[in-house]
N, C-alpha and C positions, 0 to 999 in steps of 0.2 A: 697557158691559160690559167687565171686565176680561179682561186678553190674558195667556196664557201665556208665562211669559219665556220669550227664547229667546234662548242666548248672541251676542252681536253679534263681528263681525272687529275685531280690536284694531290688525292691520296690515294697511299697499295690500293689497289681493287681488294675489293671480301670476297673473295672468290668461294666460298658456302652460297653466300647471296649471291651471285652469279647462278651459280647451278640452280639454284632454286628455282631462281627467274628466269631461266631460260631451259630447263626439263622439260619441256612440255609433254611428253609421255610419263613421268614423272607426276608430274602437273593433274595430270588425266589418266588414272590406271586402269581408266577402260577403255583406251586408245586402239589395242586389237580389235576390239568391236567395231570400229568406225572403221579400221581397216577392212574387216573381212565382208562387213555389207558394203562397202566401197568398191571393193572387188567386185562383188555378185550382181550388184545394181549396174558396175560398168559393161560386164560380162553381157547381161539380158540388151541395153544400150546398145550393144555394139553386132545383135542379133537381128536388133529391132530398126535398125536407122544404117541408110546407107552410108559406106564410109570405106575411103582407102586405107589399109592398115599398113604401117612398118615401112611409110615411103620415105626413102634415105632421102636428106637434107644435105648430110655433113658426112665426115670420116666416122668411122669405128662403127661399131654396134649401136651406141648408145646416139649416135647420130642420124634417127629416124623418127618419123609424125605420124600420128593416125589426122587423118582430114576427114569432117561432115560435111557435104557439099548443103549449101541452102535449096529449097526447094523453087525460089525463084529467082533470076536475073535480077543484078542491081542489091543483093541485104549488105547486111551490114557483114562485116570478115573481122571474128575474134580469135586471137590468138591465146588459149588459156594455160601458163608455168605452174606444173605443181608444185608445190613445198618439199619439205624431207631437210633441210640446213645444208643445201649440195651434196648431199651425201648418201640420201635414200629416196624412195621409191619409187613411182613407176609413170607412166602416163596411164598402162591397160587401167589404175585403180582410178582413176579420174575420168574417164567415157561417160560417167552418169552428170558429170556437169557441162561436157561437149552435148547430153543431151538437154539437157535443158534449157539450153544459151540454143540449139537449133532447134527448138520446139519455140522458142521465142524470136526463129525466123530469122537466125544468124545461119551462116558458116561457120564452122568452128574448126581450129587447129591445135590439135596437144602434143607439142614436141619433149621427147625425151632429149636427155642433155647428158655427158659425161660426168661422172659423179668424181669427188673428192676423195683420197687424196688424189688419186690418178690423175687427176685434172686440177688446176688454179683456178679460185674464184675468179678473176681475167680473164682465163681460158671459157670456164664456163660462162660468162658474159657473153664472149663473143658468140660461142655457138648458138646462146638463145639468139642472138641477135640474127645470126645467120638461117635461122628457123624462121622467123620474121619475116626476113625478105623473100626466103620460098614461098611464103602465102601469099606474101605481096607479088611478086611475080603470078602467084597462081590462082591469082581470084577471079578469075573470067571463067578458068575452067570448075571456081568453085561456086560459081552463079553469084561474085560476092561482085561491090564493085569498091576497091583499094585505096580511095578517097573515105573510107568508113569503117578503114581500120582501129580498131581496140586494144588492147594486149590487158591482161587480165592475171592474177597473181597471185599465188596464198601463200603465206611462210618466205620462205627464200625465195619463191615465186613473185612474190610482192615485191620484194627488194630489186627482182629482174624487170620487175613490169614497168618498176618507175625509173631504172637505166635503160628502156628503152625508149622510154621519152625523150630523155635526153642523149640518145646515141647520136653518132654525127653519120648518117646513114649515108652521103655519096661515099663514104670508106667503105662500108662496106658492100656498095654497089653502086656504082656510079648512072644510074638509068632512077636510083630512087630521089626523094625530094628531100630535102633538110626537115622537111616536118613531117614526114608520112607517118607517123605515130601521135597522134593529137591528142588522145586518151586513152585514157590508162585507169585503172581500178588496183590497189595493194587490197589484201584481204590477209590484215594482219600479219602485214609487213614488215622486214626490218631496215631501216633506212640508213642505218649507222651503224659496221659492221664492228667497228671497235671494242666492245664488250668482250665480242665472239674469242677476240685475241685472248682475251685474259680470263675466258672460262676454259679447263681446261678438257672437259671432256669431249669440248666442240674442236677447241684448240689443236688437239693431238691429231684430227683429221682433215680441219683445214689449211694448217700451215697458216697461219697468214699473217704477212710481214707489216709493218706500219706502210709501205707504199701502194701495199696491195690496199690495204683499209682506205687510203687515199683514192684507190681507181673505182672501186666497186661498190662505196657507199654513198646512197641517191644525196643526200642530205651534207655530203660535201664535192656533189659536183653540181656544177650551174648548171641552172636548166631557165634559159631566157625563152625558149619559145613560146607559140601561145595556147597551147594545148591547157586540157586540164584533165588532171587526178586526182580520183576519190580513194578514200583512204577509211577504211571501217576497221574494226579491232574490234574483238569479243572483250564484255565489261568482266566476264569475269576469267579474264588471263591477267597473268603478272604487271607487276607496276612498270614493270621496264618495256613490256608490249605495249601497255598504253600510254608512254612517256616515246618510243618510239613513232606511233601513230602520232602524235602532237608533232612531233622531233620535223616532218615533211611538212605538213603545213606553215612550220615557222619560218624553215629555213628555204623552202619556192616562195610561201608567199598565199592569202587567201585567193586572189586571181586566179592562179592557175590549180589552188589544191584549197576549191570552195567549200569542202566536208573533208572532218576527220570526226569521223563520229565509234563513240565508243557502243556497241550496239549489246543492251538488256539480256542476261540469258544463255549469254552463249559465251562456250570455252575455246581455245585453239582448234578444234577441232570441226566441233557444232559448227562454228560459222560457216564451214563447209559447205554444211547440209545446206543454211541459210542460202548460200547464196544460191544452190539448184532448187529449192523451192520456191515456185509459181504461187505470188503472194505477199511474200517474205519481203522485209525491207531491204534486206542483203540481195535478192532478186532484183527489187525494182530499181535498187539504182543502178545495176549493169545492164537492165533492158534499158535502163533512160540513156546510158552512154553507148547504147546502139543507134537511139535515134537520129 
């Protein structure tokens, strides 16, 4: 299958600017604050709204979903990937945006995924992908109806959200459709993992070889279907975040990835908030891509 060119580094990487631009904690050194209320807000979430916890998907530990069933037959079924750079955190910290995607009259599914180095960014692909197909398979039972499928993404989660656009889904279950993923949302995503190689603090824990950067970056694999992905990035993260967020729209195409919008205000993090607040422009357009 042909690959999407995607322009190569003509000189060493600066790898100072590298870390720079991709620290995001770093970046943000009030980053445990948005953790620890991420936590507590998931925590009260997961008190306050029905939901199955800890339902194995896949092998290992890290191979289990918390599911929001919709309150009626027929919503929309979003699948939402946390961030962390495959390498950290949790689904339990992300339930305050399962709630607010099902207070906007979804189903919601939060898969954890085997983390790095343990796993290859490939490996972890596949598994999101095989979390996918569990909700796809199980959206009857979650009042959802799987023609109104989403998948949704922040951080590395963004980069999984827009390979699952273009996964080739009879692989990985042959009862699904070639298109059963039509839209898709990155929330300050990366779409080109090849930086990732030549920073090394990301480096030392993801391994990752030039063919890996080949399988696992949205932005050099085709994606001809006809779905669409919106693509938001906080205006004020690093240049290489919002040169990322550009990097998908250029290389799908305005058709299928009609916004990449750099949104006023908000850091790697914030956007977060953004997108579970009822309001918000980070809100409204994953309620519009439930519609």
């Amino acid at each position: 299958m042909a690959r999407t060119p995607v322009p190569t580094r003509r000189e060493p990487p600066d790898i100072q600017w590298l870390e720079r631009s991709y620290n995001n904690r770093m970046r943000v050194p009030e980053h445990g604050d948005y953790f620890a209320r991420w936590a507590a807000e998931s925590a009260l979430v997961r008190r306050s709204i029905a939901c199955e916890l800890d339902v194995a998907y896949g092998e290992g530990a890290r191979g289990r979903l918390d599911a929001f069933p919709a309150h009626r037959a027929g919503s929309p079924l979003v699948v939402f990937v946390h961030g962390g750079y495959w390498k950290a955190l949790d689904k339990s910290m992300h339930s305050f945006v399962a709630g607010a995607l099902h207070g906007a009259g979804a189903a919601v599914v939060v898969p954890n995924y085997p983390l790095a180095p343990q796993a290859s960014l490939p490996q972890i692909t596949l598994q999101v992908a095989r979390s996918v197909a569990w909700a796809w398979r199980h959206a009857r039972a979650l009042r959802a109806d799987r023609r109104r499928l989403v998948v949704i993404g922040h951080s590395a989660g963004g980069n999984l959200a827009a390979m699952m656009m273009a996964c080739a889904w009879p692989l990985i279950d042959p009862d699904m459709p070639a298109g059963a993923v039509r839209r898709g949302m990155g929330v300050s995503g990366l779409y080109d993992v090849e930086p990732l190689m030549h920073t090394p603090s990301l480096q030392e824990v993801l391994r990752l070889t030039p063919a890996q950067v080949q399988q696992v970056s949205p932005a050099r694999v085709p994606y001809t279907g006809r779905g669409r992905f919106v693509a938001v990035v906080g205006a004020e993260e690093s240049g290489e975040y919002l040169r990322q967020n550009r990097l998908i729209q250029h290389t799908w195409g305005r058709e299928r990835v009609p916004l990449a919008a750099a949104i006023k205000g908000l850091n790697h993090f914030s956007i977060v908030d953004a997108l579970a607040q009822p309001g918000h422009r980070v809100n409204a357009l994953a309620r519009e891509l439930c519609r």
